[in-house]
C-alpha positions in Angstrom: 134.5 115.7 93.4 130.9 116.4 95.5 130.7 120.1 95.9 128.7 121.7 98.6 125.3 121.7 97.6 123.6 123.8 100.1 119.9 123.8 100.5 117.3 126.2 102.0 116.1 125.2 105.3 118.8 122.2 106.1 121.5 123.1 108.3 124.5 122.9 106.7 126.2 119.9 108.6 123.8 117.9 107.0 123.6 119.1 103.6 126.7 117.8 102.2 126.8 114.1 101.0 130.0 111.9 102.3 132.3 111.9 99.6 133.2 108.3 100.8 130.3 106.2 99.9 131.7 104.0 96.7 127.5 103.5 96.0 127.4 107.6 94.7 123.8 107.5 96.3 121.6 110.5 94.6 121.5 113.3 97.7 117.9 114.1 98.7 118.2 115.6 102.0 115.3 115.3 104.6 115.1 118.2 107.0 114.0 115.5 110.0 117.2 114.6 111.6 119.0 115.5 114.8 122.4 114.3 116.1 122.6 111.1 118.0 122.5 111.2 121.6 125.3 111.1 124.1 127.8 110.8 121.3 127.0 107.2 120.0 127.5 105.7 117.3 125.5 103.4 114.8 125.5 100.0 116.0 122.3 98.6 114.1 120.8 98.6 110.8 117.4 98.8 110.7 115.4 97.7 107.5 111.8 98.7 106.6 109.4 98.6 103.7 107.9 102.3 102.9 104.0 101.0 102.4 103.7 103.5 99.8 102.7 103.1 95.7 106.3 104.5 94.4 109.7 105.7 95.4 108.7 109.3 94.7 105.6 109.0 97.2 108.0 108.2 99.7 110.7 110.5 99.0 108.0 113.4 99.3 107.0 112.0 102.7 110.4 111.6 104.1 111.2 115.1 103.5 107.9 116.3 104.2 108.4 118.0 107.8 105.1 117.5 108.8 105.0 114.0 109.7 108.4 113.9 111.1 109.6 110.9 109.9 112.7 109.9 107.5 116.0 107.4 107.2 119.4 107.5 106.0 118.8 105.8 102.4 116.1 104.8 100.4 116.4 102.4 97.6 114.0 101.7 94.9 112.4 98.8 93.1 114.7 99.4 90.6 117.8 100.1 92.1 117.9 103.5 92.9 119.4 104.5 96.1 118.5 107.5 97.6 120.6 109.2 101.1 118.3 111.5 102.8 120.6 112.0 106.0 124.1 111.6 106.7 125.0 108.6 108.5 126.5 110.6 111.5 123.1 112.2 112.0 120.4 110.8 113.7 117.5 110.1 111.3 114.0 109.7 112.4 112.6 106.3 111.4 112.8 104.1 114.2 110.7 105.4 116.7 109.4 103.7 120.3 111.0 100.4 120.8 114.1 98.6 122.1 116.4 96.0 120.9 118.7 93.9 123.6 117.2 96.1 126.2 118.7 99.4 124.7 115.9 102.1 123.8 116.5 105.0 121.4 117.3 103.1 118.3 117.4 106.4 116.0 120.2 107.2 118.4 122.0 103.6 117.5 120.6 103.0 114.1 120.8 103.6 110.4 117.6 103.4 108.9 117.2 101.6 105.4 113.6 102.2 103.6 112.8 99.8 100.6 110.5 101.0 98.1 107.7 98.0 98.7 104.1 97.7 99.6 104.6 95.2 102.1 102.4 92.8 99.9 104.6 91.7 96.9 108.2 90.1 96.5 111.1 92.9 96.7 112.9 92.9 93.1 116.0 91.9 92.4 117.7 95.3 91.4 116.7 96.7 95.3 118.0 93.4 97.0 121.4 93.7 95.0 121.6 97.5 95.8 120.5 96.5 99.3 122.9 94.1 99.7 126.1 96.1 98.4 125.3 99.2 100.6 124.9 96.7 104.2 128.4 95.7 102.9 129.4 99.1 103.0 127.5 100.0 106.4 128.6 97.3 108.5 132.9 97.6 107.2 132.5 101.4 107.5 130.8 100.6 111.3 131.8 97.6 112.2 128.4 96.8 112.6 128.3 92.9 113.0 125.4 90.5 111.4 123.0 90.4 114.4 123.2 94.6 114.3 121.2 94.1 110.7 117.5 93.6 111.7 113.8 94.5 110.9 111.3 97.4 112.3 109.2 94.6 113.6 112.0 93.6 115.6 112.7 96.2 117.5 108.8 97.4 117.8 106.9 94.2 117.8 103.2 94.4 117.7 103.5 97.9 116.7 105.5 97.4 113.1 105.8 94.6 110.7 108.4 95.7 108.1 110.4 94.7 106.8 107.7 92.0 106.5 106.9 88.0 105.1 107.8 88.3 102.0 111.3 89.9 102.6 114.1 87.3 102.5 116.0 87.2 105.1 117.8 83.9 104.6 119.3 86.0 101.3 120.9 88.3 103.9 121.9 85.5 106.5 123.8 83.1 103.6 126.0 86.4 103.0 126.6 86.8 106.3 125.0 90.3 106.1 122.1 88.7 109.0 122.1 86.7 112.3 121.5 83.3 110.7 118.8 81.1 111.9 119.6 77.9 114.3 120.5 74.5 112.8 119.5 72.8 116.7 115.9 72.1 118.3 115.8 72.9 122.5 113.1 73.2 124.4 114.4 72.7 127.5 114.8 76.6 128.2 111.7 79.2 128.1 111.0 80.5 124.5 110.7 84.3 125.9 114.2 83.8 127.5 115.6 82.5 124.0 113.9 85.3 121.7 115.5 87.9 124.7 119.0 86.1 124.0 118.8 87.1 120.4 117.6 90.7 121.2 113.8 90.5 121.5 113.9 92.0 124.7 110.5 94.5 124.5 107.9 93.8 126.9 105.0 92.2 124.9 103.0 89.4 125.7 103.5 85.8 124.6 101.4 86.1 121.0 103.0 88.9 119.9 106.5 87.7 120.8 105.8 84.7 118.7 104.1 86.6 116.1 107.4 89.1 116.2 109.8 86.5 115.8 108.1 84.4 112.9 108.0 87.4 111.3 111.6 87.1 110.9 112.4 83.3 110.6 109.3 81.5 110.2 107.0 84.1 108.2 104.4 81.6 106.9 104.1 79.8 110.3 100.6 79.8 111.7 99.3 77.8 115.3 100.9 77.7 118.6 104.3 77.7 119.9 106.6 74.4 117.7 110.2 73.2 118.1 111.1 74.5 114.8 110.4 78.2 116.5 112.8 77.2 119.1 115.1 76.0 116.4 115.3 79.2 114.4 116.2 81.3 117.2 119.9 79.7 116.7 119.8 77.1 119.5 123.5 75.5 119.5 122.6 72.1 120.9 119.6 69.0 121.2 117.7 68.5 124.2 119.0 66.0 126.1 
């Protein structure tokens, strides 16, 4: 049974971990957090790579006050899964951005950081962890597939996390992603399609594309192809 571990400096509605979570993360509470605005809910679940050498590095930075920043869990290359905030409490991790025309994503979000670099595989340990908690998130929130996406999505041009070498078809075969399309069509304007599937911040054409290969077509390179029309889950051929 969780007893209530208060600590100095976090107010108490927040320093108590959910006795709930069948994952028993370790509880390593972040002092930046508020509640969520006008009483919502999380809706999305937002995945980013910390950029940092170790776990440890990023723990001490997400609790750090200073730079304001933190998420709801943290898991490591091992395994290790860290909560830093309670999921009814709005973490800090999202910042500016919008996602199917809704702004303040900290408000709709739980933020998920993975212990990575940005420039190496994710290990196997994390993505199993990973995938077990977004199990647990999206029963417990009846958050649906296309509410799990990247930082780069909703912030395009200004983040790139969760990054090229994270695999998101992993996530989609589960059903724990939006999967990718299976028909080419090109009859309809590519900015109108990536807006269907929730790119809808204003950004200009490059960094739309960029944004969205990012997520389906990571090592893509050269201008606008079918196949980028394809993976945005076009349900039909041109005619």
């Amino acid at each position: 049974m969780a007893t209530d571990t208060r600590v100095a400096g976090i107010p108490a509605r927040s320093a108590v971990l959910s006795t709930t979570d069948p994952l028993t993360p370790i509880w390593h509470p972040s002092p930046n957090f508020g509640a969520r605005r006008d009483g919502r809910k999380p809706s999305l679940i937002v995945l980013h790579y910390t950029a940092m050498d170790s776990a440890s590095a990023a723990l001490e930075r997400l609790c750090d006050p200073g730079p304001e920043v933190s998420a709801h869990y943290l898991i490591g290359s091992e395994g290790t899964l860290w909560q830093l905030v309670r999921e009814a409490d709005r973490a800090w991790h999202a910042g500016a951005g919008e996602w199917h025309g809704q702004t303040d994503i900290n408000s709709r979000s739980i933020g998920i950081e993975l212990d990575n670099r940005g420039d190496h595989p994710f290990a196997e340990p994390q993505m199993q962890r990973l995938e077990q908690l977004l199990r647990e998130l999206m029963q417990r929130w009846t958050i649906a597939p296309d509410g799990v996406i990247g930082h780069s999505d909703m912030a395009p041009g200004r983040k790139a996390d969760p990054g090229p070498r994270f695999d998101w078809q992993r996530l989609e075969q589960q059903g724990l992603a939006a999967p990718r399309g299976t028909a080419i069509q090109t009859d309809i304007d590519f900015r109108t399609l990536a807006q269907s599937r929730g790119y809808s911040a204003t950004v200009d054409d490059e960094t739309l594309l960029k944004t969205t290969r990012l997520r389906y077509r990571p090592w893509a390179n050269g201008p606008l192809h079918p196949d980028d029309f394809k993976a945005l889950g076009t349900t039909r051929n041109p005619t």
